[in-house]
C-alpha positions as CSV (number, residue, x, y, z in Angstrom):
1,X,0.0,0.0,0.0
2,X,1.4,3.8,-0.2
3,X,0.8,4.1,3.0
4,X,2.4,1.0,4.3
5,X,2.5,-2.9,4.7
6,X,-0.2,-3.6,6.4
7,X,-2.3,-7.2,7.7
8,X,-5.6,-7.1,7.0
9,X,-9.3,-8.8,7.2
10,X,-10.2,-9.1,3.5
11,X,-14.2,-8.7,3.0
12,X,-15.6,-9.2,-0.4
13,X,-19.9,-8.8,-1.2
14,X,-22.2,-6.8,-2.8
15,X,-24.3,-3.7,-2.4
16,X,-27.2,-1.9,-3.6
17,X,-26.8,1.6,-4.4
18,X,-30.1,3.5,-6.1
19,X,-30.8,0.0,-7.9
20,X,-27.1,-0.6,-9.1
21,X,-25.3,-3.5,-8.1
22,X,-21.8,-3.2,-7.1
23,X,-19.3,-5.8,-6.2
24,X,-17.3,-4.4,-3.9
25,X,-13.5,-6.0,-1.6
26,X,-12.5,-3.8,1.1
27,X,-9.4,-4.6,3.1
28,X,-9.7,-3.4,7.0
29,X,-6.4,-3.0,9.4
30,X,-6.3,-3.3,12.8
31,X,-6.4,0.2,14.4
32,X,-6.9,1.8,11.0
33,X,-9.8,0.3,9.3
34,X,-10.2,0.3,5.9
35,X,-6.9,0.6,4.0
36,X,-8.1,-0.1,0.3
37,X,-11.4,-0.3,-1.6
38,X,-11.9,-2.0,-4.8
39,X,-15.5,-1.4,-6.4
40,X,-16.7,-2.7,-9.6
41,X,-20.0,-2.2,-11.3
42,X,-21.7,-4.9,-13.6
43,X,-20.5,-3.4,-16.5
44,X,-17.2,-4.4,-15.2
45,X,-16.0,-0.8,-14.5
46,X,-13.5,-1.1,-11.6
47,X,-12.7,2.3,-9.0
48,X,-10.0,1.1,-6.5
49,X,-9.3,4.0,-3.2
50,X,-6.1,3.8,-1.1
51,X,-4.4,4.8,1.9
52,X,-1.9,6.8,1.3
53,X,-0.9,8.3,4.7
54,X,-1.3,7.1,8.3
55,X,-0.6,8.3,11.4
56,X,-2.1,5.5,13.0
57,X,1.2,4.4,14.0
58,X,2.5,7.0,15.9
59,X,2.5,7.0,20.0
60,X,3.8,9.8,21.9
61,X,3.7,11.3,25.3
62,X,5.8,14.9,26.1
63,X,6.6,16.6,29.1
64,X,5.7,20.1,28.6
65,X,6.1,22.3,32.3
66,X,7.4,21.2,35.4
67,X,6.3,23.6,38.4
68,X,8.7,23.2,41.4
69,X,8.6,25.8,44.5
70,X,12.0,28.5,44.1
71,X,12.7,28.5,47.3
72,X,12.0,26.3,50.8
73,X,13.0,27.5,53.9
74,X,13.9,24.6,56.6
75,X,14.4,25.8,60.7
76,X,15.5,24.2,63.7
77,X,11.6,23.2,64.5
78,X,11.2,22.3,61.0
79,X,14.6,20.4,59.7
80,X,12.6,18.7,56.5
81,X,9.9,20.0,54.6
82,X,7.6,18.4,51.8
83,X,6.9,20.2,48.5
84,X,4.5,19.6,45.8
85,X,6.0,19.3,42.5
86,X,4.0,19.5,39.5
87,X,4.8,17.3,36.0
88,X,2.5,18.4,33.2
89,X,2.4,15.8,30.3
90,X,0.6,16.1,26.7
91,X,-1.3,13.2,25.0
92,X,1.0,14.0,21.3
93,X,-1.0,10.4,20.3
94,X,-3.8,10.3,17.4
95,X,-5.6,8.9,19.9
96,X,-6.5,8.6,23.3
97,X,-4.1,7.5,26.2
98,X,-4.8,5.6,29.1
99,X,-2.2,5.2,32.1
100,X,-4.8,1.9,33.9
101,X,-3.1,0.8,37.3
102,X,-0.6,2.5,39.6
103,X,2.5,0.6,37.8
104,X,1.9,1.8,34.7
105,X,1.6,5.5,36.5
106,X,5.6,5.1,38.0
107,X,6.8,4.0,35.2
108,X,5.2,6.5,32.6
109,X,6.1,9.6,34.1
110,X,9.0,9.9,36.3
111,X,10.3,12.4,38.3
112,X,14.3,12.9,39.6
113,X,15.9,15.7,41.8
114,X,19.7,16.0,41.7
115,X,21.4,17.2,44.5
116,X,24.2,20.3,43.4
117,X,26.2,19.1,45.9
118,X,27.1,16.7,48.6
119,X,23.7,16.2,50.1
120,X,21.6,13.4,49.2
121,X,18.8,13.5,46.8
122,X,15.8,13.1,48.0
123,X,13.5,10.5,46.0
124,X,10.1,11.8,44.6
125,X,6.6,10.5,45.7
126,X,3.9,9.8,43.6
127,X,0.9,11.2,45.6
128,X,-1.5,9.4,45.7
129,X,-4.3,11.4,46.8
130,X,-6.0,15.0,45.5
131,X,-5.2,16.8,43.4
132,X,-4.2,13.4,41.9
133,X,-6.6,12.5,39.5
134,X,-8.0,9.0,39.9
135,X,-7.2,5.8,38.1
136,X,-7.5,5.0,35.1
137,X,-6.6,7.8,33.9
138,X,-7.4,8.3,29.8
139,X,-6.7,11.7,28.2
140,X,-7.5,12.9,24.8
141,X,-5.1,13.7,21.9
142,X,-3.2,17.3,22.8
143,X,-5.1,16.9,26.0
144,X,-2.9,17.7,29.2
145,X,-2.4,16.0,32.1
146,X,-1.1,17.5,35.2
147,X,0.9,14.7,37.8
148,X,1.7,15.7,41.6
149,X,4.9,15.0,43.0
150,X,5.5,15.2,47.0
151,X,9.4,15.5,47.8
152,X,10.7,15.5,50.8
153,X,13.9,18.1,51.5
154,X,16.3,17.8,54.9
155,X,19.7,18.8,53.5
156,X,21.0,22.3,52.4
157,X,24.0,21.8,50.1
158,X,24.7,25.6,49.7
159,X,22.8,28.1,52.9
160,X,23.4,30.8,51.4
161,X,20.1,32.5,49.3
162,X,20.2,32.9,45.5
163,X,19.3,36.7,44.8
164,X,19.5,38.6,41.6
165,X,23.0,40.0,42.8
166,X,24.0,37.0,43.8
167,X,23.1,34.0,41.9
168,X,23.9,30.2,41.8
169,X,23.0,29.3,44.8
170,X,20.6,26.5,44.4
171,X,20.3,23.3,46.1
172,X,18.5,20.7,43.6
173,X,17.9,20.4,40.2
174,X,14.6,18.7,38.6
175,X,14.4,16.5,35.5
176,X,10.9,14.7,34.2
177,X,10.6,12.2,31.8
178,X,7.9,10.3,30.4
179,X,8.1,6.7,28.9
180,X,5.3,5.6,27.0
181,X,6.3,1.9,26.9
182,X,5.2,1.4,30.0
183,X,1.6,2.1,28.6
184,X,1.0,-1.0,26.3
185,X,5.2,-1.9,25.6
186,X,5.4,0.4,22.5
187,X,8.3,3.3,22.5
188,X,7.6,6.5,22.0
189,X,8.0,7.4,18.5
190,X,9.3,10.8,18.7
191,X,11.6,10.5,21.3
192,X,12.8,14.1,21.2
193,X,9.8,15.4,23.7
194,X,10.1,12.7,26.2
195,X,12.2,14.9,28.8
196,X,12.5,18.2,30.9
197,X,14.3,20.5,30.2
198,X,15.0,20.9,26.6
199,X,15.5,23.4,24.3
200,X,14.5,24.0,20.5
201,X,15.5,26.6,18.5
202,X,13.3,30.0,18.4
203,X,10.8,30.4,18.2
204,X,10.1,26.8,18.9
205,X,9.3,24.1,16.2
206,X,6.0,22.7,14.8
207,X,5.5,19.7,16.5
208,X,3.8,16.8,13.3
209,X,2.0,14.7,16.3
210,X,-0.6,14.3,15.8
211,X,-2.0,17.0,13.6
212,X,0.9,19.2,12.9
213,X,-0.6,22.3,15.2
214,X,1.4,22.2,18.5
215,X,4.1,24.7,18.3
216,X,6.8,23.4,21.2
217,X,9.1,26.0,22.8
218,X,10.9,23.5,24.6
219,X,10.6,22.9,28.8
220,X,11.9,24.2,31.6
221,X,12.6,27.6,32.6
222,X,12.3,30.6,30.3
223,X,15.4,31.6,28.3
224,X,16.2,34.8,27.1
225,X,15.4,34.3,23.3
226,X,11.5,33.1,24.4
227,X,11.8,29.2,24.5
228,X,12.8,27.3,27.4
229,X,15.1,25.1,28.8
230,X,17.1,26.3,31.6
231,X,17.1,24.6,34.1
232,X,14.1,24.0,36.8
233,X,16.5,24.1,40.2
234,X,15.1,25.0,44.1
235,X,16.6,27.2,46.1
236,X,17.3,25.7,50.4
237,X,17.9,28.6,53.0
238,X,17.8,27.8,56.7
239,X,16.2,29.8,59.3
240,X,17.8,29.3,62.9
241,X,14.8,29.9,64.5
């Protein structure tokens, strides 16, 4: 076929269209339906349609924002603190996604903090409860899909603040990823989206999944030039009191 190799159910009858009989073979694919059409008329006249495109093959899940807290403040009362982290995700799919039990959840979208310095990163949770939407979960094509992350902070690599005038500073850094294998086993087909940060060129690029109207600007923080992908760090400052 133009549009590919494809197995098929092969179905062959007639119809009755306005008192004409027609002989028709149409050729369905799994996920796709019908690929090719033969119809002939009893006069022998034959009009074949094919596929000639498909994007029925394509699967792909992005990360597009990752919303972390600047700054947390930890005191002698309060050594550790727990911040929500927020992973948004887009359905890039021709069609609809569905993320079914808890496993599938870990291993579709996942979360890491690395530590700037000698402290230990602490290990993202998977929250479990609201503002956690319930499972299943099944989102649309270009729909969004916001995922809450509780992480747990108890070590300050560097006390001193970040401030305009004095920069670089920051404690932790924050990378997402999704992996849309751990959906139904099939990789992602456009790899290039799958993590946070990146960066495009400007003013972003047209994204073809699935219908060639995204424009991406990348992830992560905002650059200078408009697009993003600086990096998404938090800032640790201790209080002694």
């Amino acid at each position: 076929m133009p549009a590919g190799d494809f197995e098929v159910f092969r179905f062959h009858g007639t119809v009755e269209v306005y008192g004409i009989t027609i002989f028709q073979t149409i050729y369905l694919a799994k996920d796709i339906g019908i690929v090719k059409s033969i119809a002939t008329n009893l006069q022998g006249i034959e009009s074949t349609i094919e596929l000639v495109n498909t994007n029925a093959g394509i699967h792909d899940l992005a990360v597009t924002q990752i919303t972390a807290p600047k700054r947390v403040t930890l005191t002698a009362k309060n050594p550790t603190k727990t911040v929500l982290v927020k992973v948004n995700i887009q359905n890039r799919s021709p069609h609809p996604e569905t993320i079914q039990d808890l496993t599938m959840f870990k291993n579709s979208v996942i979360l890491t903090v690395e530590s700037l310095g000698t402290c230990t990163a602490p290990v993202p949770i998977l929250r479990m409860s609201p503002p956690q939407k319930t499972l299943p979960i099944t989102f649309k094509p270009k729909e969004s899909l916001t995922v809450y992350f509780d992480v747990t902070f108890s070590c300050v690599n560097d006390p001193v603040a970040s401030t305009p005038k004095n920069p670089n500073h920051s404690d932790y850094r924050f990378i997402a990823r999704v992996n849309h294998a751990a959906l139904d086993g099939k990789a992602d087909t456009d790899p290039s989206d799958d993590i946070c940060p990146r960066s495009v060129p400007p003013p972003g690029w047209i994204d073809p999944d699935p219908d060639g109207k995204i424009r991406d600007k990348g992830c992560g923080g905002k650059k200078p030039d408009g697009t993003y992908g600086a990096d998404i760090l938090i800032d640790m400052v201790v209080n002694p009191i």
